[in-house]
C-alpha positions as CSV (number, residue, x, y, z in Angstrom):
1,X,-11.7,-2.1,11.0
2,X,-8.4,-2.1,8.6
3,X,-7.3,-0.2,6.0
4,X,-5.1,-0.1,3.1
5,X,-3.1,3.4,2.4
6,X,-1.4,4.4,-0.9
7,X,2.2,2.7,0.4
8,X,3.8,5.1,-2.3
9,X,2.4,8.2,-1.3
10,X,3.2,7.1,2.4
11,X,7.1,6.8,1.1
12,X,6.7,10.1,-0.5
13,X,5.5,12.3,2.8
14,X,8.0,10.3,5.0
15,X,11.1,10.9,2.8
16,X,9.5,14.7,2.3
17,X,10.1,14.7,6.3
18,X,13.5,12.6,6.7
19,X,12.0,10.0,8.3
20,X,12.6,6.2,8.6
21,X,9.9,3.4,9.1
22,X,11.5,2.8,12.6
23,X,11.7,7.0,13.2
24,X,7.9,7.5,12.3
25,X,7.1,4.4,14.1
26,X,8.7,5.5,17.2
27,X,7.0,8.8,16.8
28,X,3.7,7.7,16.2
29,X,3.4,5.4,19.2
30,X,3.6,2.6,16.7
31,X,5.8,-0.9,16.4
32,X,7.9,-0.8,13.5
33,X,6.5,-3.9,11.8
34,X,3.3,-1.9,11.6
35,X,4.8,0.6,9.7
36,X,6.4,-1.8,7.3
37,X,2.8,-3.0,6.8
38,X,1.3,-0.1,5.8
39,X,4.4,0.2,3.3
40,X,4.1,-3.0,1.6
41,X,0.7,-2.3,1.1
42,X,-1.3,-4.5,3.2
43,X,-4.1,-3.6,5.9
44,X,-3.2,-1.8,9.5
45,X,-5.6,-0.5,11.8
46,X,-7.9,2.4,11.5
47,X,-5.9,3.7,14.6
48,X,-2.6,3.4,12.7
49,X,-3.4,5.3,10.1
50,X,-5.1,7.9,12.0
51,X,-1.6,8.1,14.7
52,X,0.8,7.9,10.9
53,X,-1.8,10.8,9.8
54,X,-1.3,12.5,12.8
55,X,2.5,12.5,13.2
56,X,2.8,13.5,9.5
57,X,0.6,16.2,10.5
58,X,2.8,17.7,13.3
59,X,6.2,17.6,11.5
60,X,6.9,20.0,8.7
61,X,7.7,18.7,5.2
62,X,11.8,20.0,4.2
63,X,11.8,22.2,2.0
64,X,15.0,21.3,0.7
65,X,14.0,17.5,0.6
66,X,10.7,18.6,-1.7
67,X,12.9,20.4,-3.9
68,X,14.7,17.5,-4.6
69,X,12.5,15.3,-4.8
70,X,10.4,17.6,-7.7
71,X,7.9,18.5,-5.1
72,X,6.3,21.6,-6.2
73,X,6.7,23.9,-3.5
74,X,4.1,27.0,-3.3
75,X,5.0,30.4,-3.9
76,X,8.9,29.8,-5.8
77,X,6.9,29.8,-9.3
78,X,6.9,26.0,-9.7
């Protein structure tokens, strides 16, 4: 079965986390061209999604990064 994930919000967690489409690919367990598919939009795997979901899990957002990029962080009265 494929899916199709919100490529924008995708961008969003992996530049809150300082990571490339080759770095989370890597990570994940994924090929980079899947990665890039999920970004422009189009369908991937279940299993991609779930192993991109996963990795995102497992490493922290920085905070610094969310600051910059407007990212209301709890608790600093945002």
């Amino acid at each position: 079965m494929s899916v199709v994930i919100q490529a924008q919000r995708l961008r969003s967690e992996m530049d809150r986390r300082g990571l490339s489409a080759r770095e989370l690919a890597r990570v994940a367990g994924l090929s980079a061209p899947t990665v890039c598919t999920a970004l422009a939009g189009r369908p991937i795997a279940q299993r991609s999604l779930q192993l991109i979901a996963e990795t995102l899990s497992r490493i922290p957002p920085n905070t610094v990064a969310d600051t910059l990029l407007g990212v209301a962080i709890e608790g600093l009265g945002e």
